[in-house]
Each structure stands twice: as structure tokens, then as C-alpha cells.
N, C-alpha and C positions, 0 to 999 in steps of 0.2 A: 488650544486646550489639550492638555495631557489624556490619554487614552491608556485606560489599562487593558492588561494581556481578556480581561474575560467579557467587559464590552466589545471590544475589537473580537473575538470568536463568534461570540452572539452576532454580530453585525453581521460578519462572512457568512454565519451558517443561515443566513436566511434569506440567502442568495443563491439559486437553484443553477447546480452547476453540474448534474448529474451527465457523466460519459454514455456512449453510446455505442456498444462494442459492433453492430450494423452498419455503420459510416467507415465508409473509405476517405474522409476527410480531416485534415488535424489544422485545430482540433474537430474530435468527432460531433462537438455539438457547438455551435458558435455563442450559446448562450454561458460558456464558459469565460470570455472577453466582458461580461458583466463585472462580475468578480475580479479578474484580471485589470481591466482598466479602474475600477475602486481604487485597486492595491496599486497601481500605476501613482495614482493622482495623492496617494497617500505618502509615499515613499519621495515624491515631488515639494511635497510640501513640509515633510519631517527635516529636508535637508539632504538625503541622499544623492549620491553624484551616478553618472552615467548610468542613469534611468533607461530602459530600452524594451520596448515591447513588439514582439514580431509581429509577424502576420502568422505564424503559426503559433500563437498566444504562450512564447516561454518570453518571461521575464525573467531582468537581469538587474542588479540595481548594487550598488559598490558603496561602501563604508570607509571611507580615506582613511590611511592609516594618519595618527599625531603623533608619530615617532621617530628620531634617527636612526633610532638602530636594524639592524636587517632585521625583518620579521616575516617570516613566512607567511604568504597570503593561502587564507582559510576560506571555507566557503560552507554554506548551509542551503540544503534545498529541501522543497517543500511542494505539493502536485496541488492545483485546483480543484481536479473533479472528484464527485465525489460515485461510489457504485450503483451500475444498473439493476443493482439486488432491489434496489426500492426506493420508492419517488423520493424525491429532494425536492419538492417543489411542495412552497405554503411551508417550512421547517417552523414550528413554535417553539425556541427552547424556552425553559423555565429553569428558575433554579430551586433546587428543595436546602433550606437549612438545616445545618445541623442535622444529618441524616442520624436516624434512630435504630436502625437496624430493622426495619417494616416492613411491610410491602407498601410499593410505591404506584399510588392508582395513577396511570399517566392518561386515562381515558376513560371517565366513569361510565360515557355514553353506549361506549365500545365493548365497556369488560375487559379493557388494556391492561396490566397490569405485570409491574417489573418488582419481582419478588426473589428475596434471599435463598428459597427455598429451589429455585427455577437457576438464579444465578448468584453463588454461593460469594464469589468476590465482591458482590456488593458489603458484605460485612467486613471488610477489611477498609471501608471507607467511613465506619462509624463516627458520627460526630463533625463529618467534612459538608463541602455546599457542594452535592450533585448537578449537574446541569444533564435535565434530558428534553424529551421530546413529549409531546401530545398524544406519541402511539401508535398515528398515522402515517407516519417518513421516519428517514433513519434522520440521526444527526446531523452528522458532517465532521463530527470531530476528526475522520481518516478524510483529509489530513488538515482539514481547514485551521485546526487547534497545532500543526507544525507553520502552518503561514501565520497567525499570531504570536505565535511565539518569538518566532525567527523577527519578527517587524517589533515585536515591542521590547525586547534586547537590543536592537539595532537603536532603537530612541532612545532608551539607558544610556548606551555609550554619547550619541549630539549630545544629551542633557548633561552629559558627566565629563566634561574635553580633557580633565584632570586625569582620569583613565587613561595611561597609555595603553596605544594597542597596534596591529597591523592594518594592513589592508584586509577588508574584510568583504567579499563577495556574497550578493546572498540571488537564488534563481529561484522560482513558482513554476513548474508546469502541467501541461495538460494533459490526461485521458493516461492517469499512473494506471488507476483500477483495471483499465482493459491490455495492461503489457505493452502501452506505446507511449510511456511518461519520457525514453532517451531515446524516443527515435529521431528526433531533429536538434535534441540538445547540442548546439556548440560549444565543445571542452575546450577548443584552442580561445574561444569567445571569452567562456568565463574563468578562464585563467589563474585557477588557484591549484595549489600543489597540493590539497584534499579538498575532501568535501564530508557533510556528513546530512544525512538526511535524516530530518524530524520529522520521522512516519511510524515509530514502536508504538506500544500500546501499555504496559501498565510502568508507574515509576519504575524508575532503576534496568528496564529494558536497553543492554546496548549489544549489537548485534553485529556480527562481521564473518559470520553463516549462513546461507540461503540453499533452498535447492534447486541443482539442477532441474530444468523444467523443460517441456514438449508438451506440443500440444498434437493430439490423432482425431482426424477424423478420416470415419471408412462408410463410402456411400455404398451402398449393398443396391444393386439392381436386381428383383424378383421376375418372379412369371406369374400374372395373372391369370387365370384363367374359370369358368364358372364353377363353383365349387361340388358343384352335385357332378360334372365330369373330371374332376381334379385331379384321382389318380394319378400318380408317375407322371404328372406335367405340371401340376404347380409348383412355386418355386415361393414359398412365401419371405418375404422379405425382413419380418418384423420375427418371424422366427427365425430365421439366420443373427437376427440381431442379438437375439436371446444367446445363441449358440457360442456367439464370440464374445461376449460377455461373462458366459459360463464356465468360457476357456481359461480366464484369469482368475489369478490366487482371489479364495473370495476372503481370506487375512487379510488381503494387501489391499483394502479401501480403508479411505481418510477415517473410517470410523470408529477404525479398529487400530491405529498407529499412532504413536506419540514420538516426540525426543527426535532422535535421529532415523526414525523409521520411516519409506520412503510409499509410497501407495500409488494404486490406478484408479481415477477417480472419473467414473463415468457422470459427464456434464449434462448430457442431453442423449435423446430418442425421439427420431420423428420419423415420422413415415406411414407406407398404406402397406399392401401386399407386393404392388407392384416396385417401390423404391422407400429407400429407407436408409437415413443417414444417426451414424451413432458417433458421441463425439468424446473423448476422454481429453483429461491432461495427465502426464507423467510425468510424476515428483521422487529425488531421491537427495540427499545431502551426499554422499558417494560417488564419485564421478563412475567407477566399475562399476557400479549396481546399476545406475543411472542407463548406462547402455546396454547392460543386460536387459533391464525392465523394456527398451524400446524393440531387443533383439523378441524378445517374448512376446511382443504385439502382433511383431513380423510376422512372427512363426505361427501367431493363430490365426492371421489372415492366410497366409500361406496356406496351411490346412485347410481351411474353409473355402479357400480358393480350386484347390483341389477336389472336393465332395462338389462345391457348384460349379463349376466349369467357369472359374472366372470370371464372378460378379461379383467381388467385391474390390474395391478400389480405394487404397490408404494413404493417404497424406500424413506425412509426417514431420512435424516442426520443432526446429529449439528453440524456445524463446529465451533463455538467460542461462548462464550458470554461475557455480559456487562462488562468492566473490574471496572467498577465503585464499584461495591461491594470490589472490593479488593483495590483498592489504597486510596478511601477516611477513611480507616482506617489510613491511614497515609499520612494524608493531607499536610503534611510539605514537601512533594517531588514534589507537586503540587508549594507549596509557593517557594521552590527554584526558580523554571522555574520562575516566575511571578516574581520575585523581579530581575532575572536577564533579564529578557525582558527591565523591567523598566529601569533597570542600562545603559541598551546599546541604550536608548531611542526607544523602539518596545513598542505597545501599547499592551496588551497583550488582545486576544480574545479567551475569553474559551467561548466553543461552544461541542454540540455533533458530532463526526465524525459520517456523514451518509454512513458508510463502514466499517473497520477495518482493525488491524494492527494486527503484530506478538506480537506486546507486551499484546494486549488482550488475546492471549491466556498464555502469558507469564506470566501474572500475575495471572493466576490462575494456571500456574506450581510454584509459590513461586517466582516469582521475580516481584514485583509491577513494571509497566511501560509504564506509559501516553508516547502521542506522541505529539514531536512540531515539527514546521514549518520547512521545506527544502527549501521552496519559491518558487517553479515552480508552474504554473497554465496550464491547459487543457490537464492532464496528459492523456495517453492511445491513442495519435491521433498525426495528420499531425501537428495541431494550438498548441500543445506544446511549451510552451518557458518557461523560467525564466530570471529574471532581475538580472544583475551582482549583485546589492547592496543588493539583496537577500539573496545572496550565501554569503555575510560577513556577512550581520547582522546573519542568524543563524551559521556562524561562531563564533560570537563573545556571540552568546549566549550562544554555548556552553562551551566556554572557562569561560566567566561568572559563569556559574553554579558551576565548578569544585573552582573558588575562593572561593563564598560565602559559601559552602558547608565547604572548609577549614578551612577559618574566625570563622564559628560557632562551627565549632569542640568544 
């Protein structure tokens, strides 16, 4: 039986596949291989060839090309988990018709409710079939709505043999949400000379910008000592915390920057008097500002290191950068997406992603591979939804691509 793109999303998003950034294990939650093996046993039976699922749950699954002519092999990927912002487990999607422009009670018991007024782009979906949630978990549409899509494109083509086309790769893997979606990916495995990943968020999103990113954390060691003799020997910890905190531009948080603006975005604060750990990430689209911004961290540990006599201790890590260096060499994987946006009538908006994708690091493992749109909005939360017509259009985009691609062989 024929399975469309928004049963097949429904299906996945009610399969609790939530990452666990605590686990030193990949994947970080094994209830990830739920969903993985589904998708396994689906792609088995639609007809796809060299089906492969690891033990570190990245699948791999190959769309034969039916053509003579050389055709560049293309590839699509799409991650499993869904974010540790909030349970994934028990997901009720529904769908609302014909959206009216209202407020949307997703939880009368709760006092849920996903309003125009709270989130203004719902209005721009007037008159569409929304698919959200109960109120109580998020979705899943990041990115479960880029693994439907990708798989029910893929059945368009078995169903259509008339369709010529290439060889077409398409991968799912695990724990994107916590920044380890490429750490075990094998590019030489999946063997296509791009990629594009269906993980954007509203139509017409196609993206081949990200920023640089690092991640700080600085454990602060205090002195405790009883407070009623505390004078000139305590050392409190959580106010040190404050201080390095205070240190940093307070413009430069995510809440105050847009576009290409780059921020310090304090994650976390734990601790007592005696230890206390503070944890940021530093974002910049800029690769010079990018290390300025980490040079400025330096420098206010530094100084704080100096007032306390070296109790604080900073780790510092990169976890991706700009993929823009490496795909606008080959700008024509860019012009794909855009001329098949256009063909499916999607207005196409290139824009910087103010976050990132696996493909950003992926393309600096040797596989160029900008991100477009899966079409879900208010990912990571209760107000999650996407619009049925969504979930086609970037269906249809991606079946688009794999044509034109062919066409110009």
C-alpha cells in the first residue's frame, strides 16, 4: 500500500527518539534503533538496494540509477533524534484543517495554547492542514519531516521507472540535536559527490551558511568557608560566575542578534560556593570574529584567573564551521536546489542558518552539502507544528532536484 509523505511523518513522530547530550554513547540513546530499524524495514520493502544499518544507527539506503548516461550520484540526509529541550515520548500529532488564523488550543486541560499573537508566522499558513502536538512534547518535525520526505520521494521515483534519473544515495542519522549527527558518518561509505540535508525550517529555506561554533565551559573552584568568618578568605564561586559573565558584551547574546550577528550564549550555571561550572557556546558567521569572540573568553578567564589565584579552568572546543568555504566552490549544487524550488513554485530564500547542520561538518569531511527546507516551524518546544503542504512541497523538491540533475548530466 502507497504511503503518503504526512502518514509516514505521523508514524515516525510517534516514535520517541529523543538524544541525550549526558551519554558518551552513539547513539546516545539506543531507543533511537526503534525508528531506525522501522525506517530500515521500510526502505527494504519499497525496493531500495544496499539497505545498511550500523551499530552506530547511521543508515544508508541507495536508489539505482535507470539511466545510461553519466549522472552524478546525489545524496540526501536526514538525522533521527529528535531535542533534549523536551520529552518526545507519548508525541500526539493532530491535524487542524484549514487553519483560520485563531488560536490553536493544543491542550484545553493545560491552558496550551499556540496563538498568532505569541507566533506571528502561523498566519502566513492561513487556510493550510497544520499538524501539531497535544502541548505536552515537542513534535519531531526537526527532522523526522526531512526522513519522510526524503523516503517518500524515493517511492515516487520505484513507482515512476519512466523517470530517468542517477544514482541516488539517501543516509538518517543519529544524535544531529547534540552536535554528533558526523561524527561516525562514513563519506568514502556513502559515496555521492553532494549531499543536501533536509533539516531548514520554513518553505523556501536553502542554506549554504552556518556558524562557526565552540563550545566553553569554565569550572570555577571557590573557597568555602563559614560565612560569619568569611572575610578576605572566602572565595565564592557562583559570584566569580557572575563576574565572567559580566565580562562579556551583554549586545552580544542570542537575544539581541539577528542575520549575520554572531553572540555568547550562556547555556548553563551550576554550582555551590565551593565549585561552580558555567558553560556557553560561541557563534559567529565570520571566521575573524569567530576567533576574536573565543580570544575574548580567553582574556576574561585570564583576568579572573588573575584576581583569584587560578581557580578557574576553561575548556575550549570547535565544534563545526562555516560550510560556505567549501560548497561555494561549487556553486552549481546550490543552483540545483534554486531552479528546483522554482520548478515546484517555492520562492526560494537563501539566508544564513543562525545554528547548524551535519552537513556543515560534512562538508568539510569532503562531501559539499547546504541544507533545505523540511517546513516545520518552532522546532525544540510544545508550539511545534508544520503544515501538510510543507511536507510536499519539500517532497517535491526533492524529487525535483534528482530530475534536473539528470536532465543536465
Amino acid at each position: 500500500m502507497k504511503v503518503n509523505v504526512v502518514d509516514r511523518f505521523i508514524k515516525y513522530a510517534k516514535i520517541d527518539t529523543q538524544s541525550d547530550e549526558n551519554s558518551n554513547q552513539t547513539p546516545s540513546t539506543l531507543k533511537q534503533f526503534n525508528l531506525a530499524k522501522e525506517v530500515e524495514r521500510e526502505l527494504i520493502e519499497m525496493g531500495m538496494t544496499d539497505v545498511s544499518l550500523d551499530n552506530n544507527c547511521y543508515l544508508m539506503a541507495t536508489l539505482p540509477a535507470n539511466s545510461e548516461k553519466r549522472i552524478p550520484t546525489i545524496g540526501f540526509i536526514a538525522h533521527f533524534d529528535t531535542s533534549p529541550d523536551m520529552s518526545g515520548e507519548n508525541v500526539k500529532p493532530h491535524i487542524v484543517k484549514q487553519y483560520t488564523g485563531n488560536d490553536i488550543v493544543l491542550n484545553e486541560e493545560q491552558h496550551i495554547v499556540l496563538s498568532p499573537h505569541d507566533f506571528p508566522e502561523l498566519l502566513d499558513h492561513i487556510g493550510e492542514d497544520l499538524i501539531v502536538t497535544d502541548g505536552t512534547t515537542l513534535l519531531g518535525a526537526d527532522d523526522k519531516a526531512g526522513i519522510a520526505e526524503i523516503i517518500t520521494a524515493m517511492q515516487h521515483f520505484l513507482d515512476h521507472p519512466e523517470i530517468k534519473h542517477g544514482k541516488v544515495r539517501i543516509a538518517f542519522t543519529p544524535d544531529e540535536e547534540i552536535g554528533r549527527g558526523a561524527d561516525k558518518f562514513d563519506v568514502q561509505k556513502f559515496g555521492a559527490e553532494w549531499g543536501y540535508t533536509v533539516d531548514g525550517g520554513e518553505v523556501g529555506e536553502l542554506e549554504y551558511e552556518n556558524f562557526n561554533a565552540a563550545s566553553a565551559k569554565i569550572t570555577i573552584q571557590g573557597r568555602n568557608v563559614h560565612p560569619g568568618y568569611a572575610k578576605n578568605k572566602m572565595i565564592n564561586a557562583l559570584h566569580v560566575a557572575n563576574e565572567l559573565i559580566n565580562l562579556l558584551p551583554a549586545n552580544e547574546r542570542p537575544e539581541f542578534t539577528e542575520g549575520y550577528e554572531g553572540f555568547f550564549h550562556l547555556i548553563s550555571l551550576n554550582g555551590t560556593v565551593e565549585e561552580a561550572v558555567v558553560s556557553f557556546i560561541i557563534r559567529d558567521h565570520e571566521r575573524n570574529r569567530f576567533e576574536m569572540r573565543k580570544k575574548i573568553m580567553q582574556d576574561a578567564v585570564s583576568f579572573l584567573n588573575e584576581r583569584y589565584s587560578n581557580r578557574l579552568k576553561l575548556e575550549l572546543r570547535d565544534q563545526y564551521f562555516n560550510m560556505r568555504e567549501k560548497v561555494e566552490p561549487v556553486k552549481h549544487v546550490i543552483d540545483y536546489a534554486f531552479r528546483a524550488m522554482q520548478n515546484v513554485g517555492v520562492t526560494p530564500r537563501v539566508k544564513p542558518i543562525r545554528g547548524g547542520t551535519d552537513g556543515a561538518r560534512l562538508s568539510f569531511m569532503g562531501l559539499p552539502c547546504p541544507n533545505i527546507f523540511a517546513g516545520g516551524l518552532n522546532f525544540h518546544g510544545r508550539y511545534e507544528f508544520i503544515p501538510v503542504q510543507s511536507l510536499e512541497k519539500a517532497t517535491q523538491v526533492i524529487e525535483k532536484i534528482v530530475e534536473i540533475v539528470a536532465e543536465e548530466a
